[in-house]
N, C-alpha and C positions, 0 to 999 in steps of 0.2 A: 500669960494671956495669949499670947502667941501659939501655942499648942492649942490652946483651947479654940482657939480659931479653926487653926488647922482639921482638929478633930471633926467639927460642926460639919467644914466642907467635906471631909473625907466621907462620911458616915450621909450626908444628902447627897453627894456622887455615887454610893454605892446605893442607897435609895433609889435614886432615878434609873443607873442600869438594870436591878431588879425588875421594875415595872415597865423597864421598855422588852425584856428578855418573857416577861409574863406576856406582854401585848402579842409579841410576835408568835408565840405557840397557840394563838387561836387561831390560823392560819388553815385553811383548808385545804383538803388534799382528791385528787383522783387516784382510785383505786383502782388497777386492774389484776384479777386474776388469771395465772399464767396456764394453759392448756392441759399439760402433760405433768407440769408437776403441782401445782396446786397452790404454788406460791404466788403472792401478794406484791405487787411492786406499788409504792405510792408517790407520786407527786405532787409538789406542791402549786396550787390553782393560780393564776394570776391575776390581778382585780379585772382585765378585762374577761375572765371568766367567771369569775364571782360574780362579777354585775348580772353576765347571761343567764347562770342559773338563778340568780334572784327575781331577774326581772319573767325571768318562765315560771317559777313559783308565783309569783304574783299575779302573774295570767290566769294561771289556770285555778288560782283558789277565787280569783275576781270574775271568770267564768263557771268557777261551780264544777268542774271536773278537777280532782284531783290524780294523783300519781295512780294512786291506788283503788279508784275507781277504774282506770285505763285496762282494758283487758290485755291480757297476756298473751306475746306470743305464742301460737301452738308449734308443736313437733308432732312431726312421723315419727314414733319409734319402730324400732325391726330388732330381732332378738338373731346373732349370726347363729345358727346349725350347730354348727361346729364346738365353735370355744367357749358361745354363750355370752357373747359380750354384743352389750346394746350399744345400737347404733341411735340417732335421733338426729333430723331433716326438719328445718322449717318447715313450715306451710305454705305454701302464696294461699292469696285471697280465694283464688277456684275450688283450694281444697279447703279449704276450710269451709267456704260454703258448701260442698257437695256432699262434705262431712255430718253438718247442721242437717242437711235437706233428706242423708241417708237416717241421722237420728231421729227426725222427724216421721219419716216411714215407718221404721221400724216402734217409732210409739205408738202411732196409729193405727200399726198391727197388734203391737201386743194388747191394748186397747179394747181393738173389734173382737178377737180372738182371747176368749178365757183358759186361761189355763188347766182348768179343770178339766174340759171337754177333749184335749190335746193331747198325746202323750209325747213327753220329752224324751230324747233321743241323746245322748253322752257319748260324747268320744275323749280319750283322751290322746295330748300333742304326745310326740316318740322323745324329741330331743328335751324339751321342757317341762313336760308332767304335767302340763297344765289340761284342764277338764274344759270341753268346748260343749256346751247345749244347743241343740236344736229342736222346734215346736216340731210336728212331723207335719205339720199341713203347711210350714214355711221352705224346705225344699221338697222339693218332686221327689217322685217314685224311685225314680232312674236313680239316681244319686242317693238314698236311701237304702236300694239294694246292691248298689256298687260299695256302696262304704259295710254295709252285712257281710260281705262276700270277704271283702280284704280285709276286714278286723278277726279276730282269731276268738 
C-alpha cells in the first residue's frame, strides 16, 4: 500500500513539473538581428514588457490603426561606383516629403504630356547597366546635346 502511495505522488509531482515547464515556454522573446553577420540574438521579455507591448496593441487596435497599416520607414538608397554595393539612409521628414512633392510633378507632367507626341531619349548608367529614359521636352536642349556629344 505504501508504494502505491508513493507511486500516485511520484507520477502527480512529475505531472505538475511537466505543466509548469510547458507554462514557461510560452514566454516571449525580443529578437534582434545582428548587422554584419545576420545572426539572431533573442531575449527573453519581462512582464513589465509584456504588459507595454500589449497595452500598445490594444491602443492601437482600439484606435483603428494597426502595425501594419503604419507606413514605413523610407531609405535613400546609393548604389557605390566602384564595388557595387548599396548603401541605404533614412529619410527625415523633409525628404520624404520633397520626395512625395517631386512624385507629384513628375505625374502631372507625364499626365499633361502624352507620350506619343514625345520622343524618348535612353541612356544607359557605365557602372550598373541600368537604362535611364528621358521625355525630350523634360530636359533642355543644352543637356540633350551635351549628353549626344559624350555618348559614343
Amino acid at each position: 500500500m505504501r508504494k502505491v502511495i508513493l507511486t500516485a505522488i511520484s507520477i502527480m509531482a512529475m505531472v505538475i513539473i511537466v505543466s509548469i515547464n510547458i507554462a514557461s515556454a510560452e514566454k516571449r522573446h525580443i529578437v534582434y538581428e545582428m548587422g554584419e553577420s545576420g545572426q539572431t540574438v533573442s531575449f527573453p521579455m519581462t512582464p513589465e514588457e509584456i504588459a507595454a507591448v500589449d497595452a500598445d496593441n490594444a491602443r492601437q487596435v482600439k484606435g483603428g490603426v494597426l502595425k501594419s497599416q503604419k507606413t514605413e520607414p523610407r531609405f535613400k538608397t546609393i548604389e557605390m561606383g566602384e564595388g557595387g554595393q548599396i548603401v541605404s539612409f533614412l529619410m527625415t521628414p523633409d525628404e520624404v516629403a520633397a520626395e512625395d512633392a517631386e512624385k507629384r510633378r513628375l505625374s502631372e507632367l507625364r499626365r499633361k504630356s502624352s507620350i506619343d507626341d514625345k520622343q524618348i531619349v535612353a541612356y544607359e548608367m557605365a557602372e550598373s547597366g541600368a537604362l535611364i529614359e528621358f521625355l525630350e521636352g523634360v530636359i533642355d536642349d543644352h543637356t540633350l546635346n551635351v549628353a549626344k556629344i559624350e555618348s559614343p
